[in-house]
N, C-alpha and C positions, 0 to 999 in steps of 0.2 A: 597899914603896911601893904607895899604890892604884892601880890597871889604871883609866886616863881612856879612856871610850869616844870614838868619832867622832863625836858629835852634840851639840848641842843642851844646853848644862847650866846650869841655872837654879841659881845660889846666893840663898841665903834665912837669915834671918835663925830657927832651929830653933825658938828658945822666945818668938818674939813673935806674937801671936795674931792680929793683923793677916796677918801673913806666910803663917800657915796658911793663913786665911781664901783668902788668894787663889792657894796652889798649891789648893787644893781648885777653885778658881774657874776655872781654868786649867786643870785638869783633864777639869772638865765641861763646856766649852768649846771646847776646845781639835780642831782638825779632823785630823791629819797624827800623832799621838801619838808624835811624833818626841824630845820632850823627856827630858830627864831631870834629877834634881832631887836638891839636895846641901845640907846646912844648912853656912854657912860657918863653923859652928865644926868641920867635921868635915874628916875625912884625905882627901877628894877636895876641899875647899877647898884644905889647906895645900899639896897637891901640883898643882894650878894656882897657885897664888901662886908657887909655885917659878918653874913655864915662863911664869909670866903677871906678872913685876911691879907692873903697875897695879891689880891686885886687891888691893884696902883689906882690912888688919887689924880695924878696927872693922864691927862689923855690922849697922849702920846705912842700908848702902849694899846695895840689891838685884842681883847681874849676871848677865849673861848671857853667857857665850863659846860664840860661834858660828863657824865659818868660822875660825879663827884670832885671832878679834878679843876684845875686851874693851868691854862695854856697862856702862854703869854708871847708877843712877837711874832717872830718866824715859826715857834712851835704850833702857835693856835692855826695859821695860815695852813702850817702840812697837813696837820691835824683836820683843820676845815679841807681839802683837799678830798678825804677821803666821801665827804660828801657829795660829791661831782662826779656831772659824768666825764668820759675818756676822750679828751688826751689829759685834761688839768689833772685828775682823780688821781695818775700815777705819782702827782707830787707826793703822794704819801709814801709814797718808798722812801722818799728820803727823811723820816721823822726820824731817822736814827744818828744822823749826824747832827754832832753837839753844838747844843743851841750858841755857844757861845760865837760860834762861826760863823752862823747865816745871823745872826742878834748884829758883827757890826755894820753891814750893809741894811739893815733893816730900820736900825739909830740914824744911819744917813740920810735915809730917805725922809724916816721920820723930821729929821731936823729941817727935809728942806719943802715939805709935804705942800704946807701952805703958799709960798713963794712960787710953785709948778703950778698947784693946781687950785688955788684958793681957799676962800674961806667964805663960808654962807653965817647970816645972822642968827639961823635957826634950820633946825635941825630938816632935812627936807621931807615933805608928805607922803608917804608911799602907793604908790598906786589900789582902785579898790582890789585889787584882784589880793594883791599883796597886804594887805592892812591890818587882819586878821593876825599874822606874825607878829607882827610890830610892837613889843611891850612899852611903858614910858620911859 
């Protein structure tokens, strides 16, 4: 079974180009480098879906478990926010408007993710600096 660290675990969707785009984005951004980062089709997904139920089989859906919780959509993204530095970081103000609002522009996106911006065979290598993060 995979060893779940204590922090911060961003599941992503490996082979959508979108998804890359913004762990890269997040990366470079990002202030506290607390995160770590898992594509959900891999063995640190399926062994949080064990302890975590509400983490979706389809990979459509971006999360973040933090603290014990489970973010899913728009909420993981504000949520990740708070990890960043300023200007992105103040998206976290907005983690109080209901997910159901920023979820249907988030499904659109999602719907058309691969058609923008592609699809890779396999999940992409992350740099040495970065690799360290990178759970399977």
């Amino acid at each position: 079974m995979t060893a779940i660290p204590d922090a911060p675990i961003l599941l992503y969707d490996g082979v959508c180009g979108l998804c890359a785009r913004s762990v890269r984005f997040v990366l470079r951004h990002e202030r506290d480098q607390a995160l770590r980062f898992a594509p959900l089709q891999g063995e640190t997904a399926a062994a949080l879906r064990a302890r975590f139920p509400r983490i979706p089989t389809e990979v459509s859906t971006v999360v973040l478990v933090e603290e014990g919780r489970v973010l899913l959509r728009s909420k993981a993204f504000l949520y990740l926010a708070g990890h960043l530095r300023a200007p992105w970081r103040w998206g976290y103000a907005f983690r109080w408007i209901p997910a159901i609002v920023l979820d249907q522009l988030y499904k659109v996106v999602a719907r058309l993710r691969y058609r923008l911006f592609g699809k890779h065979d396999a999940c992409e290598i992350p740099s040495p600096a970065h690799r360290a993060r990178f759970l399977p």
